[in-house]
C-alpha positions, 0 to 999 in steps of 0.5 A, a space after each residue: 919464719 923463712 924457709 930455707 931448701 939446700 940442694 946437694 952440696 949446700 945440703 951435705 954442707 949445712 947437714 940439712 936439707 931443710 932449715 926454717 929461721 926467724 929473721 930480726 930484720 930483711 937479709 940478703 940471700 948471701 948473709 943468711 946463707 953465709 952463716 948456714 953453709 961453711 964455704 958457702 963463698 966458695 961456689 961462685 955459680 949456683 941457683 937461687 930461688 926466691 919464693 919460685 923466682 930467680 934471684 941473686 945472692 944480694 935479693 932481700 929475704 924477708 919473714 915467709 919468703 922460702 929460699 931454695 938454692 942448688 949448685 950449678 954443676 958442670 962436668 964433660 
């Protein structure tokens, strides 16, 4: 299983602040999150955690890792 830890507006999107999921095979960031959170692609700077580290959207995710990931917010 992978886990899965939204931060704000992944989180009201997926409607979930935690989800688990079964891989069938390595996926990247980007291809699981794509298929959990509508618009995903439209919030081109976030925050991706890998098991505690930085990563990019094109990381590998394999069964037990625990992805987290928030938006970057900015304002003024």
């Amino acid at each position: 299983m992978v886990k899965i830890r939204l931060m704000g507006a992944f989180a009201h999107l997926a409607k979930a602040r935690e989800l688990e999921i079964k891989l069938d095979r390595p996926k990247t960031v980007d291809e699981i999150l794509r298929e959990l959170i509508p618009r995903y692609d439209e919030f081109h700077d976030k925050i991706i955690l890998i098991n505690g580290k930085p990563a990019k959207g094109d990381a590998v995710v394999e069964e037990g890792d625990e992805i987290k990931v928030m938006p970057v917010l900015s304002g003024g």
